[in-house]
LOBAPA-507878 format. One record per residue (C-alpha): x negated, y, z; residue number from 1; residue in three letters. Coordinates in nm, 2 decimals. Each point is the difference from the previous one (the first is absolute). Layout:
BEGIN
X Y Z NUM ALA;
...
This chain:
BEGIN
0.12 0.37 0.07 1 UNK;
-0.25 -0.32 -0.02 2 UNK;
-0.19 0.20 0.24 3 UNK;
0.23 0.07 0.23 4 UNK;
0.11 -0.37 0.00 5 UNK;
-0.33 -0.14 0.03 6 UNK;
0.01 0.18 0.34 7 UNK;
0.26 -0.16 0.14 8 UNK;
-0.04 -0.37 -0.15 9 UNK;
-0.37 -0.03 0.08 10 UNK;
-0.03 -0.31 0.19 11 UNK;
-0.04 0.09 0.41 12 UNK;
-0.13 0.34 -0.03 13 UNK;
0.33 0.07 -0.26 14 UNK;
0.29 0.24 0.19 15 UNK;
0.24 -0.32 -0.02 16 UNK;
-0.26 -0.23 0.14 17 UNK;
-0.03 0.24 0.31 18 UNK;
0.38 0.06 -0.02 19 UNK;
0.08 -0.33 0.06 20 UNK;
-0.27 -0.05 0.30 21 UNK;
0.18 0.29 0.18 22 UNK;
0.34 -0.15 -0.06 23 UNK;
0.11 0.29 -0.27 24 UNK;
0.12 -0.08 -0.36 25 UNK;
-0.22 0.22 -0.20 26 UNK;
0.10 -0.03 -0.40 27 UNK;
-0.19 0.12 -0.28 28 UNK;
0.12 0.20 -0.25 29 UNK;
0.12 -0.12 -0.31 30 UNK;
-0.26 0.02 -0.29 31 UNK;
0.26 0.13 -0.21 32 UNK;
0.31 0.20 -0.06 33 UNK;
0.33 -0.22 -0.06 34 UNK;
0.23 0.17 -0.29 35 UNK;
0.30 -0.18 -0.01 36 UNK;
0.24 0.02 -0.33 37 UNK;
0.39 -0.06 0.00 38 UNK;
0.27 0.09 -0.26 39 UNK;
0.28 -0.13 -0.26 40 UNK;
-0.11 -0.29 -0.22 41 UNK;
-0.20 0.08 -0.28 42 UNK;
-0.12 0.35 0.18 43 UNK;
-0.30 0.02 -0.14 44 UNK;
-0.23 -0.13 0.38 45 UNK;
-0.19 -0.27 -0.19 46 UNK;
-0.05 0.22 -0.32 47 UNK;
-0.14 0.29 0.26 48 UNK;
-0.27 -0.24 0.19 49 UNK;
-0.15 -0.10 -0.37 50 UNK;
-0.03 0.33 -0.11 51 UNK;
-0.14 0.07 0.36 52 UNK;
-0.23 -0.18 0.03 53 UNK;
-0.05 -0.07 -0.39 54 UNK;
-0.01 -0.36 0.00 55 UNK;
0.32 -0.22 -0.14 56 UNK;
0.06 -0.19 0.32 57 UNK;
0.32 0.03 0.06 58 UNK;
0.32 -0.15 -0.28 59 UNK;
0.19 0.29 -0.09 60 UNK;
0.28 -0.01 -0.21 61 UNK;
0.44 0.07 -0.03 62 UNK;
0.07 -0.33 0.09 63 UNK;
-0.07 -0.07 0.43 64 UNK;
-0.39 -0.06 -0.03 65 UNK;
-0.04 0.02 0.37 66 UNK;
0.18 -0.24 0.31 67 UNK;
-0.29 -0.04 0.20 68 UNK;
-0.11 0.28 0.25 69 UNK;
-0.38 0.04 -0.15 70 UNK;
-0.31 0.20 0.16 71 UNK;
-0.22 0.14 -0.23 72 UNK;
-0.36 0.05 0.16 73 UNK;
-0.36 0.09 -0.14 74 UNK;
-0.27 -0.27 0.07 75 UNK;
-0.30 -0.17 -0.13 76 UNK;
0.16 -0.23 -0.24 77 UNK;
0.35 -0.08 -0.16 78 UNK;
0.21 -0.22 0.13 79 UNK;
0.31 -0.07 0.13 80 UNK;
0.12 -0.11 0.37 81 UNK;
0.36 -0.20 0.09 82 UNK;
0.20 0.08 0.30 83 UNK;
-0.26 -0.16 0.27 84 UNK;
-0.30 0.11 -0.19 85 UNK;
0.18 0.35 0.04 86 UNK;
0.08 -0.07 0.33 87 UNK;
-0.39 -0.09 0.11 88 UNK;
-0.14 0.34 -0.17 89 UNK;
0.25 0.22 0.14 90 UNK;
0.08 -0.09 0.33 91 UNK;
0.18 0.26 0.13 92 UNK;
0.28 -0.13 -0.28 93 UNK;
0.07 -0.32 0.16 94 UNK;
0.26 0.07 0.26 95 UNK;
0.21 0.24 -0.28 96 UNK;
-0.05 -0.34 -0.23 97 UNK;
0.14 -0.21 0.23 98 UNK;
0.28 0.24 0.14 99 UNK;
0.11 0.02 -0.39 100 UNK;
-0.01 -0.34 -0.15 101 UNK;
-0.29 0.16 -0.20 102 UNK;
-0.31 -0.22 0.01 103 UNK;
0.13 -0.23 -0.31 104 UNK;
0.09 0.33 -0.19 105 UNK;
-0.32 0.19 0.12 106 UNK;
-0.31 0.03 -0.28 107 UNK;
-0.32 0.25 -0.02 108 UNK;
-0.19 0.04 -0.33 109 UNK;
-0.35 0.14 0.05 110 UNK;
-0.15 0.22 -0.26 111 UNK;
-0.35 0.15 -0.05 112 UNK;
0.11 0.29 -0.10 113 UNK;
-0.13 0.34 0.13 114 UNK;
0.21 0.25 -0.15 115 UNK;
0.12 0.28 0.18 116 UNK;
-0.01 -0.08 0.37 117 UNK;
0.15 -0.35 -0.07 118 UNK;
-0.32 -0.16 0.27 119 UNK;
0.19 0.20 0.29 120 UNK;
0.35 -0.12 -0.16 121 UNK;
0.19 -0.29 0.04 122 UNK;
0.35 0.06 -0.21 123 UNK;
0.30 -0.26 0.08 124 UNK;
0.22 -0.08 -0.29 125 UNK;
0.36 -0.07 0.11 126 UNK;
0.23 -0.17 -0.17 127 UNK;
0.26 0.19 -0.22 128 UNK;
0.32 0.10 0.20 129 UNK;
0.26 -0.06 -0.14 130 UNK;
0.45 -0.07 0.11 131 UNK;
0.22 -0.24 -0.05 132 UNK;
-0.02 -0.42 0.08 133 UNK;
-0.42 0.02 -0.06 134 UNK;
-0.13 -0.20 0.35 135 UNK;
-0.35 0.06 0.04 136 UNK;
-0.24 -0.32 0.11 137 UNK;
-0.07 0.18 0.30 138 UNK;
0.18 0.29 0.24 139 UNK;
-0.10 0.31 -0.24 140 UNK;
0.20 0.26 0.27 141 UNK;
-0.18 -0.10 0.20 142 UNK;
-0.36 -0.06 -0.13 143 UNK;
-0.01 0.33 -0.14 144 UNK;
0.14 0.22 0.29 145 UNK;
-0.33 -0.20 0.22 146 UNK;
-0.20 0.06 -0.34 147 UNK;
0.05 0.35 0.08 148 UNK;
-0.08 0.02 0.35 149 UNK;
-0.37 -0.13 -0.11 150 UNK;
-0.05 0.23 -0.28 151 UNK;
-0.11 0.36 0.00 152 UNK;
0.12 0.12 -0.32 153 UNK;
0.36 -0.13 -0.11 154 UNK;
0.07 0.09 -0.40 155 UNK;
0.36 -0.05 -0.11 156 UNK;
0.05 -0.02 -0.37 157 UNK;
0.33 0.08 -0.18 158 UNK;
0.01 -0.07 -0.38 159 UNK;
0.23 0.23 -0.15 160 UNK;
0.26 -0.27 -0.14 161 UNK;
0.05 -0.17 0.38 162 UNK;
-0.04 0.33 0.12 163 UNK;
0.09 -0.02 0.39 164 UNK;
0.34 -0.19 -0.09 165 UNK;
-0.12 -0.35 0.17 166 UNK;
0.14 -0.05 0.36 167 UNK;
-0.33 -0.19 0.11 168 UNK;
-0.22 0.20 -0.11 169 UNK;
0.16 0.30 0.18 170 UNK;
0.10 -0.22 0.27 171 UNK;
-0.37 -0.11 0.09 172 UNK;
-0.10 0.34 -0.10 173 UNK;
0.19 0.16 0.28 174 UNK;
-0.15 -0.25 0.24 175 UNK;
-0.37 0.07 -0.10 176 UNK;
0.09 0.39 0.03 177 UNK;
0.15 -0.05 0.36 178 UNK;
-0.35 -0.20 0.09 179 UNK;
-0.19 0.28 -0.06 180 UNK;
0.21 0.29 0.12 181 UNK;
-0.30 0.21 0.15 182 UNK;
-0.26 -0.09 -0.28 183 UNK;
0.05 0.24 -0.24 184 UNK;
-0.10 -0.09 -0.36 185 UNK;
-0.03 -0.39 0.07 186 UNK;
0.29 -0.09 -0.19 187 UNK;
0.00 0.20 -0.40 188 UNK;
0.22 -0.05 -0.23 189 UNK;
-0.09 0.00 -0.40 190 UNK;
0.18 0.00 -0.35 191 UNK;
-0.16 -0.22 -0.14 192 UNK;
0.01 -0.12 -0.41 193 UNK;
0.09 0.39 -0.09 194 UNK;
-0.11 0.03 -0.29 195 UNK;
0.29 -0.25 -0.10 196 UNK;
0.24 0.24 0.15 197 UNK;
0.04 0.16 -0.32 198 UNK;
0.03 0.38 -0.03 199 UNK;
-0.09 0.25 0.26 200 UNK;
0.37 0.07 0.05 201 UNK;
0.04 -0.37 0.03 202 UNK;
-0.29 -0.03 0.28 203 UNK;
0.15 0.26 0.18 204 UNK;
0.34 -0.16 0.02 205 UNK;
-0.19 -0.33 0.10 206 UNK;
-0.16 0.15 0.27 207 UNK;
0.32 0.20 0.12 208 UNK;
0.22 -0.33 0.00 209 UNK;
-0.26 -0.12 0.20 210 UNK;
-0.05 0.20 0.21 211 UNK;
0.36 0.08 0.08 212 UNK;
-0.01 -0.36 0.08 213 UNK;
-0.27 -0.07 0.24 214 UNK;
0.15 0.33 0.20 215 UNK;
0.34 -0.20 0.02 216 UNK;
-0.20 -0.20 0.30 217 UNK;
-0.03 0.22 0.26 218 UNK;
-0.37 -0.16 0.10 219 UNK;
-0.11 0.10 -0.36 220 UNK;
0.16 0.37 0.04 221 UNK;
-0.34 0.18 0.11 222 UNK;
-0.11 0.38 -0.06 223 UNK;
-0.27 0.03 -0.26 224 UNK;
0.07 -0.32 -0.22 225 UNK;
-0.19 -0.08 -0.25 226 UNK;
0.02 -0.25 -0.29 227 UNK;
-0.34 0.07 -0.28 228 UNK;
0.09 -0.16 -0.36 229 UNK;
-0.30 -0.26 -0.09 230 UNK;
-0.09 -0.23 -0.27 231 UNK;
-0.27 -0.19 -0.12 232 UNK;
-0.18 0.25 -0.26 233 UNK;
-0.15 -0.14 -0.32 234 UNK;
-0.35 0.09 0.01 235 UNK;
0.00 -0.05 -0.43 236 UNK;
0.31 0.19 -0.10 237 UNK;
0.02 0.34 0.16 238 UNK;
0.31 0.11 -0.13 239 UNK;
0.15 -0.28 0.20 240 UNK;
-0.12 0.19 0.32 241 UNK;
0.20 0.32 -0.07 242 UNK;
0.27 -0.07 0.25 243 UNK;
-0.10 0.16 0.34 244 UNK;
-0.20 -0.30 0.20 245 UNK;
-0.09 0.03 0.39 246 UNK;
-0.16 -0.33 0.01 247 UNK;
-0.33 0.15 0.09 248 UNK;
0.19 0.12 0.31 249 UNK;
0.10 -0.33 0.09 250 UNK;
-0.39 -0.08 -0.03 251 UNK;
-0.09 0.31 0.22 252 UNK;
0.31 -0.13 0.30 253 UNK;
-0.26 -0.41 0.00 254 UNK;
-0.33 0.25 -0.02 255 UNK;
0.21 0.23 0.30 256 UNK;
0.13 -0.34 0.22 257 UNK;
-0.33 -0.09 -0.06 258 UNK;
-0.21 0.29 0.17 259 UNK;
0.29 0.04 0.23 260 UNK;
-0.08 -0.37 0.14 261 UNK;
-0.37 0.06 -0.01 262 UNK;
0.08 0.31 0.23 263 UNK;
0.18 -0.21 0.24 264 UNK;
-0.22 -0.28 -0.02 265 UNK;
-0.30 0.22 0.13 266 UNK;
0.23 0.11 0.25 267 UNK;
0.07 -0.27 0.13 268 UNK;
-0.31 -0.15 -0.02 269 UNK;
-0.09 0.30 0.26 270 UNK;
0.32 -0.12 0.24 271 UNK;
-0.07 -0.37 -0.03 272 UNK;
-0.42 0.13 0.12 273 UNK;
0.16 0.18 0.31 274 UNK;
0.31 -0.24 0.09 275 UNK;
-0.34 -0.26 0.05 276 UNK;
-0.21 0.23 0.22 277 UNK;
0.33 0.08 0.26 278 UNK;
0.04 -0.36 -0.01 279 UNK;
-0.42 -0.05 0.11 280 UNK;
0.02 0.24 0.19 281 UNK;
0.35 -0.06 0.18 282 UNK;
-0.15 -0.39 0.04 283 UNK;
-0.32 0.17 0.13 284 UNK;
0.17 0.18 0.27 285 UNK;
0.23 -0.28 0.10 286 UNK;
-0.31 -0.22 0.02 287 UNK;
-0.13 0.25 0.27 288 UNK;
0.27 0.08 0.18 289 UNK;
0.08 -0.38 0.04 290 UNK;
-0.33 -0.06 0.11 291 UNK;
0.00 0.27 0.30 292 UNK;
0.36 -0.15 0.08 293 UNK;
-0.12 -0.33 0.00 294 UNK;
-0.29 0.06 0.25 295 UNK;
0.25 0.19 0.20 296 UNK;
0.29 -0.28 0.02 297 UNK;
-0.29 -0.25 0.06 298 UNK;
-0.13 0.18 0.33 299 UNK;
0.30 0.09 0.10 300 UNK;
0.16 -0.34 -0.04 301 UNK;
-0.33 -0.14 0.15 302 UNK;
0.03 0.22 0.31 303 UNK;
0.38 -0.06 0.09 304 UNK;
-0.05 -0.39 -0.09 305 UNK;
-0.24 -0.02 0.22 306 UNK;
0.14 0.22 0.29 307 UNK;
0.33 -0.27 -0.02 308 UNK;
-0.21 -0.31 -0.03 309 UNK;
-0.22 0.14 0.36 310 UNK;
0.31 0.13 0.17 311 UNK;
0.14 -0.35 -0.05 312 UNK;
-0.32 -0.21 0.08 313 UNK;
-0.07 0.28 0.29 314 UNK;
0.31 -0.08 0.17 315 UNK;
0.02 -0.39 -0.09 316 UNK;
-0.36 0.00 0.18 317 UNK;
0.16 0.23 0.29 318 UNK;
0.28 -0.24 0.08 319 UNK;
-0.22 -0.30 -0.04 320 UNK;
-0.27 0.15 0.18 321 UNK;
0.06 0.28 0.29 322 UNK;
-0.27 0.18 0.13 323 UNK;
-0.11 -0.06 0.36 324 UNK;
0.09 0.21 0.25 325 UNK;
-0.34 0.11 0.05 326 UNK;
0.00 0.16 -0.33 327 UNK;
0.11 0.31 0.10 328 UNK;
-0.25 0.09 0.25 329 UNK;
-0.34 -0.19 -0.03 330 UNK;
-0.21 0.01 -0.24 331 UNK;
0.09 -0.09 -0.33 332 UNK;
-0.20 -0.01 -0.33 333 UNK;
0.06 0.15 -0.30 334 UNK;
0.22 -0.19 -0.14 335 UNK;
0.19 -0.08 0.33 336 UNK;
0.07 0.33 0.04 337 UNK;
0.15 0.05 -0.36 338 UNK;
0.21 -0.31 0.07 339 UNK;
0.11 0.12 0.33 340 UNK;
0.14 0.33 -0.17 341 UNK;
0.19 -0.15 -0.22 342 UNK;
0.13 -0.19 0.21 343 UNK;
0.15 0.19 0.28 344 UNK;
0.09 0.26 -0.29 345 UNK;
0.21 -0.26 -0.15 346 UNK;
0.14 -0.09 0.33 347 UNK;
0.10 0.33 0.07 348 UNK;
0.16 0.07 -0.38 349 UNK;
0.22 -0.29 0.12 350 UNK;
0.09 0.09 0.34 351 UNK;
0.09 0.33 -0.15 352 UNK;
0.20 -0.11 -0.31 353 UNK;
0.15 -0.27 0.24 354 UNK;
0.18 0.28 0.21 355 UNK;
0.08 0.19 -0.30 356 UNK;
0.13 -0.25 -0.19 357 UNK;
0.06 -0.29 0.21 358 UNK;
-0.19 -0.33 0.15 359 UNK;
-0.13 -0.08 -0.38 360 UNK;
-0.02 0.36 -0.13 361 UNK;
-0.36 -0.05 -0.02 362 UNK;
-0.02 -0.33 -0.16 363 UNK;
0.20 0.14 -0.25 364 UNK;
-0.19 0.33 -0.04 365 UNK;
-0.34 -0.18 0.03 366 UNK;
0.21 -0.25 -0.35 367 UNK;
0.12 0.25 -0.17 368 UNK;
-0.31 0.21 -0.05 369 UNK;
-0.23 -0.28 -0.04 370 UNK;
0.26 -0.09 -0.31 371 UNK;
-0.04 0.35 -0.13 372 UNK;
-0.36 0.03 -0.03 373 UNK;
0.02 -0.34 -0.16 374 UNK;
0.27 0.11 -0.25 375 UNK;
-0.21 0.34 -0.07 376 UNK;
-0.29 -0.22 -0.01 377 UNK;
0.08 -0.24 -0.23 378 UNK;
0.19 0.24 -0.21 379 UNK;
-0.30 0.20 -0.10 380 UNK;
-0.19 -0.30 -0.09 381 UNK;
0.27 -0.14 -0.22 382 UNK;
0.00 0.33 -0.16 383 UNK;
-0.34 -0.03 -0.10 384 UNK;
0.03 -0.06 -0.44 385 UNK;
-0.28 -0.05 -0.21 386 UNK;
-0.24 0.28 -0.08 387 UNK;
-0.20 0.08 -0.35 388 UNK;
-0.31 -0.16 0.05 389 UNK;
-0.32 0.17 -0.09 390 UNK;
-0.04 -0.20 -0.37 391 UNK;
0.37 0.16 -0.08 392 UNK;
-0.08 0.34 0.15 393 UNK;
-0.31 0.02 -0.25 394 UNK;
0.17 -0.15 -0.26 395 UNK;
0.26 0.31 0.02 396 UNK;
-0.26 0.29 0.00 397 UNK;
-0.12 -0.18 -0.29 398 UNK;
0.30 0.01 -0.16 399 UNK;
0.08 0.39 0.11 400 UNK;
-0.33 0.05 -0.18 401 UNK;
0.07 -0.16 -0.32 402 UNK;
0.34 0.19 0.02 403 UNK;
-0.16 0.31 0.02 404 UNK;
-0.29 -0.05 -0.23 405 UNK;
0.25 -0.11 -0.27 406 UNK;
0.24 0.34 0.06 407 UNK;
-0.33 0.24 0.02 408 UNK;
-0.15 -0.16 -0.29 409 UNK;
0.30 -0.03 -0.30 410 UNK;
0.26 0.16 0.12 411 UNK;
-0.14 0.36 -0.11 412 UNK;
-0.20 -0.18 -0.31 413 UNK;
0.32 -0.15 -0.17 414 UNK;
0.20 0.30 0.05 415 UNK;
-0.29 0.20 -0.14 416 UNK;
-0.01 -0.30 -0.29 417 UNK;
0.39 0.08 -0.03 418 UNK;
0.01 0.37 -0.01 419 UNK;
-0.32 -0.01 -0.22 420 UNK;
0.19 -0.18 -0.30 421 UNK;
0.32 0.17 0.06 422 UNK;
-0.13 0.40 0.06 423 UNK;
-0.34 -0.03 -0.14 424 UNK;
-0.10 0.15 -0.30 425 UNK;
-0.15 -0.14 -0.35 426 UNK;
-0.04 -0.35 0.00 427 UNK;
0.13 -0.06 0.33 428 UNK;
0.34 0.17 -0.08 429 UNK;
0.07 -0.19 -0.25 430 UNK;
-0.06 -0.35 0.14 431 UNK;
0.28 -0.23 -0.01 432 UNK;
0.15 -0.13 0.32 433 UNK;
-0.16 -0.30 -0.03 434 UNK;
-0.34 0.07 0.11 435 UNK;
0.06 0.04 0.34 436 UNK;
């Protein structure tokens, strides 16, 4: 994914930099996947990210550890960012901050970790949901319901005492299952904390209650649905693990989301590639076709211009001064002669048009086509626009030929790169997610 970025951010050869010299919005891919966590208070989100990424980032606890919105990211060093810091690294947040009151309530804590494929992860902690007078410092409804939009993987956690009994939770549920009507497996939903659920007959009424309740909303009333039991395991006392755990699962949906955006990123990296050569090209082809028009409006508006201008200086010179009589008959030079023509053809234009169309009929005819050729005339100059000149011409090829050297040259190599730690066999099958 640093890869593929690094193709479209590179400065002026980059796909953005020649995106925005064509007047298209090109956008690069998001380095990683965004997993975005929502249930009851005291769910268990916080407690998952730690064991996640195996690190004790995040306060967990029964009382309500969490009222901020948090991002948790992999970078170079710990730290931790407030609301504009968070606002400054993540960009593409700042208008759902805004719209939600959230950039006071808005954090990130940065980890080193590399477990799992938490460098192609960032998790967002939400706040515990719970009813009742509880007011939020910021619009939670609707922070999370644009929360969602951004991510790619929605996990919903129910613990088994809250179950699905809080009207928030299943209010803002509803709303993040309508959003992604048509995305099929965005949006999972999770028992979470099972092994406190006590016996198996216990778990099983759990997950029935819940389940009959989720159904209750017809939005959460979908074929095939599917709630996994999870926990945290404890790695030192195995008998503590003997309740069924599909944790691992959950891990295998991030690894999933996470190939699943990889796909689509390459894919798109393809579209973005061609969407800038039909633009070249289109600007290419406009560029010649306004240049042949432009020649042709010029001559033409040159020609009829100039027919008005020496119809009207032709017949001002006529009335001001006549030929001689002699004209017609003696010798004449050259230009005499042309003069002479006009002249008795202009004469006899009017004396016809003046018994068609009266004493003036060929003043007026004589006016009104002089005033056409000028209309015409200046028309197709005025129509002349500006035309790309040669340096922006160039420029263009050159740009067609980066294009196309940068599709030839990585599109096939990163999907090769891709497919070679996904399919691949030995070492390359079983490279984390991370490497590419």
């Amino acid at each position: 994914m640093q890869k593929l970025q690094a193709l479209y951010n590179t400065d002026h050869t980059g796909l953005c930099a020649i995106g925005q010299r064509l007047g298209l919005k090109i956008h690069a891919p998001q380095s990683k996947v965004t997993v975005l966590l929502v249930g009851n208070h005291s769910a268990g989100k916080s407690s998952f990210i730690n064991w996640y990424i195996q690190e004790n980032l995040q306060k967990t606890g029964v009382a309500m550890e969490t009222n901020t919105v948090t991002l948790v990211t992999h970078g170079q060093k710990r730290e931790t960012l407030g609301g504009e810091a968070t606002i400054q690294a993540f960009p593409y947040f700042k208008d759902l901050a805004e719209r939600a009151g959230l950039v006071g309530s808005l954090t990130t804590q940065i980890s080193t970790s590399r477990e799992r494929a938490f460098p192609l992860v960032t998790f967002i902690d939400t706040p515990g949901l719970v009813d009742g007078d509880l007011k939020y410092t910021f619009d939670i409804e609707t922070a999370i319901t644009l929360l969602g939009a951004k991510a790619e993987l929605t996990c919903v956690f129910f613990d088994p005492l809250g179950q699905a009994l809080c009207k928030r939770t299943l209010d803002i549920v509803e709303r993040l299952q309508i959003a992604a009507s048509g995305q099929q497996g965005k949006v999972r939903y999770y028992l979470s904390k099972a092994d406190t659920a006590g016996t198996d007959k216990d778990r099983f009424k759990v997950i029935t209650q819940t389940t009959q309740n989720l159904c209750r909303r017809p939005a959460l009333n979908s074929v095939a649905f599917e709630m996994p039991v999870i926990y945290i395991p404890d790695e030192e006392d195995p008998l503590a693990n003997r309740v069924p755990n599909q944790i691992y699962e959950l891990c295998g949906a991030i690894d999933e989301t996470v190939q699943h955006v990889v796909q689509n990123s390459l894919n798109g990296f393809k579209h973005d590639c061609q969407h800038l050569l039909e633009k070249i090209d289109e600007k290419l082809e406009w560029s010649l076709r306004r240049k042949s028009r432009w020649f042709r409006d010029l001559v033409t508006g040159f020609l009829c211009l100039s027919a008005a201008l020496g119809m009207l200086f032709m017949s001002l010179y006529s009335i001001l001064y006549p030929p001689e009589d002699g004209y017609q008959g003696a010798m004449l030079s050259p230009g005499q002669r042309v003069y002479a023509a006009v002249y008795y053809a202009t004469v006899n234009v009017f004396a016809i048009s003046g018994s068609s169309f009266g004493t003036y009929g060929g003043i007026y005819l004589f006016a009104l086509v002089v005033v056409a050729l000028a209309i015409v005339g200046i028309g197709k100059l005025s129509r002349l626009g500006p035309t790309l000149t040669k340096a922006e011409v160039k420029a263009l090829h050159h740009d067609k030929e980066v294009v196309q050297r940068t599709l030839e040259n990585n599109f096939e190599r990163l999907y090769r790169l891709y497919l070679g730690e996904s399919v691949g066999d030995g070492a390359q099958a079983t490279a984390k997610p991370s490497s590419f």
